[in-house]
N, C-alpha and C positions, 0 to 999 in steps of 0.2 A: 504493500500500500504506500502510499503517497507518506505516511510517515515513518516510514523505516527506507526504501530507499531514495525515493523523490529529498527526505530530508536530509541525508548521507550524500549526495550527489549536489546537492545546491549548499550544502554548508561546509563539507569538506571539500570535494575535487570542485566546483568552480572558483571558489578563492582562490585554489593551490595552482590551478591552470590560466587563473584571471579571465574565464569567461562566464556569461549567461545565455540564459537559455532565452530565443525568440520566441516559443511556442511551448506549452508543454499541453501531452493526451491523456487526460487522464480514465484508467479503461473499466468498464466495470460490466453486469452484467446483470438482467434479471435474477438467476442462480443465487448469485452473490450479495444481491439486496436482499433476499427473501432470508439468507443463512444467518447477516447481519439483523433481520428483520425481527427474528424469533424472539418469541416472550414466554411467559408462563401461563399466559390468558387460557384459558380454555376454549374460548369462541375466539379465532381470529381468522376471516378472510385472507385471501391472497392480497387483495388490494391493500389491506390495514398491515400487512406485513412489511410489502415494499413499502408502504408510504414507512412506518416505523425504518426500515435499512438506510430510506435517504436521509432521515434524520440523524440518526444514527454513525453512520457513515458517509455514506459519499459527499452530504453537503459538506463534512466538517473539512473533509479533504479537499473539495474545490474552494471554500471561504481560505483554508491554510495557503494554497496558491496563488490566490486570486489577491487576500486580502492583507494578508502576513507577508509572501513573499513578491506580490503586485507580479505576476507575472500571466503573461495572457492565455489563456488554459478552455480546452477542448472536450468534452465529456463525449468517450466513447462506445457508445452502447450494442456493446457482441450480441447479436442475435445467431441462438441455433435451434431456431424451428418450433422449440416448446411450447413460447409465449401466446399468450392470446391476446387479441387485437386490441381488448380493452384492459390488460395488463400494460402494452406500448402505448396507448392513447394517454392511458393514468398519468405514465412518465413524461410522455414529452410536454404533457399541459401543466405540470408542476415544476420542470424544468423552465419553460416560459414562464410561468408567472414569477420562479425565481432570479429571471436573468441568468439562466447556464445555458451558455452555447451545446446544444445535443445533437448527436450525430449516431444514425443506427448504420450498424459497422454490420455487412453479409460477409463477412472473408470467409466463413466456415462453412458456407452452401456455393458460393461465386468466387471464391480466390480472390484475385485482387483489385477486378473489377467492383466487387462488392464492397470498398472501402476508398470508391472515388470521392462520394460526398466527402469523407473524413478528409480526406487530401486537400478539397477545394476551400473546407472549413479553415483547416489548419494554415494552406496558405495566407486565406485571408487574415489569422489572427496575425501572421509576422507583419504582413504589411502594415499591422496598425502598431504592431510593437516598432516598425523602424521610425515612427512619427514620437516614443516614447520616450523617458528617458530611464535610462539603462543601468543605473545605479542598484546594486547588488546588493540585497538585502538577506541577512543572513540569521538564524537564528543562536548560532555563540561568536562568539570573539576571543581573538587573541589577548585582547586586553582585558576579558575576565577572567576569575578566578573559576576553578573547576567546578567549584560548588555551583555557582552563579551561571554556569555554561551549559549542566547539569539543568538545574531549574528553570533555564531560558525556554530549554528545548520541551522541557515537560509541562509548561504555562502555555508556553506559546504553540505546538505542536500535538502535544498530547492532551490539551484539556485538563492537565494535571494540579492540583491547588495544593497537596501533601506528597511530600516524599519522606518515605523513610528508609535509612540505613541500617543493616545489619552488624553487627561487630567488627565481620572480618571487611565490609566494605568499609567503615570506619577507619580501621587502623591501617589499610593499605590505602586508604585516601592521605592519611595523615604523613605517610609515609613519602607517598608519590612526592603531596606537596613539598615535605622537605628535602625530596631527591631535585627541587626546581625542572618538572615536567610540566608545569602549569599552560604553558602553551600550545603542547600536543591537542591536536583534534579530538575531540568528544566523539566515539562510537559508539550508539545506544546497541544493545542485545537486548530485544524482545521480542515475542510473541508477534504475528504479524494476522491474528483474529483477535484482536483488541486493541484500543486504542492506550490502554495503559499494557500494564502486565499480565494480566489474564488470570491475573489471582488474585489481588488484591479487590477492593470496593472501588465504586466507580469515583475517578477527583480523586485517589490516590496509587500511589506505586512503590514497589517497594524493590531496593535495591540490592540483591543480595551478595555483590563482589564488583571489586574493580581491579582491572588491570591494565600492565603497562606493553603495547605491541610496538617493542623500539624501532623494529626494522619501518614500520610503515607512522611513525612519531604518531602511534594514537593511544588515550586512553578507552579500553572498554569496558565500557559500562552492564552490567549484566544485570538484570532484571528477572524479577520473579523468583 
């Protein structure tokens, strides 16, 4: 998802390469709304499913791109055959009223003819980003502390308002810092069906290790 690696790609390798991205696609799928969608309700339609997944998920991810990272973003919707007409209608009329550029993507019945709209979409999003400005918007910094780099990404990314540390993250946090690694990149390790760690309560996360990956200068963060 868009916050494991969309936010590894735009926070670590565009700073380190000094680019950004023109476009980004972000892909999702009926399947994938409805798995996000699930509740404990006993009475839930398909339709109160997926409307539940976009909440749930895909808006937080297109707001993350869109609003967090200002970058001009494509919602691509894989269709393979299952859906029914007013499961896609549902979507794309909630997608309009939200302002999310939506595009149903046939690659998987039509090859690649079947993902010409997405192409002509996506074109058009760059030609509005070269009228943009292009300032890279990142969610840590070199000039944070680990801690603060940590918290950036799980406010501003994850939704997250608590984190907690376990002992052993504690004391090799404590460590790192006074080994002076405080600059290394932030690699989050987590779960990538949840938007925190997938164990803890929702709004918080719980960190269970941190470690030092000299060869590639990153700290990783290991969750859950």
């Amino acid at each position: 998802g868009a916050d494991l690696g969309a936010e590894k790609f735009l926070d670590i390798v565009c700073p380190l390469a000094e680019i950004s991205p023109s476009c980004v696609v972000l892909v999702t799928s009926i399947r994938s709304l409805k798995e996000f969608g699930k509740t404990d309700a006993v009475e839930q339609n398909n339709i109160s499913i997926i409307r539940n997944g976009m909440i749930k998920n895909l808006f937080v991810h297109y707001k993350n791109l869109t609003e967090f990272y200002k970058l001009p973003t494509v919602v691509a919707l894989n269709i393979f055959g299952d859906e029914t007409l007013i499961e896609l209608e549902f979507i794309r009329r909630v997608c309009k009223e939200e302002g999310i550029s939506l595009e149903m993507v046939h690659s998987y019945s039509d090859g690649e003819i079947g993902a010409i709209d997405l192409a002509k979409a996506v074109i058009s999003k760059i030609d509005e980003h070269k009228k943009m400005n292009k300032r890279v918007i990142t969610a840590q910094s070199s000039g944070y502390t680990i801690e603060k780099n940590i918290e950036s990404i799980c406010k501003n990314i994850y939704k997250v308002t608590e984190i907690k540390y376990s002992d052993v993250a504690k004391a090799h946090l404590s460590k790192i810092n006074e080994m002076g690694y405080r600059r290394y990149s932030i690699c989050m390790a987590k779960t990538p069906y949840a938007l925190n760690d997938g164990k803890s309560e929702h709004g918080s996360l719980y960190v269970d290790d941190i470690r030092i990956a000299n060869g590639a200068k990153m700290i990783i963060i290991k969750c859950g």
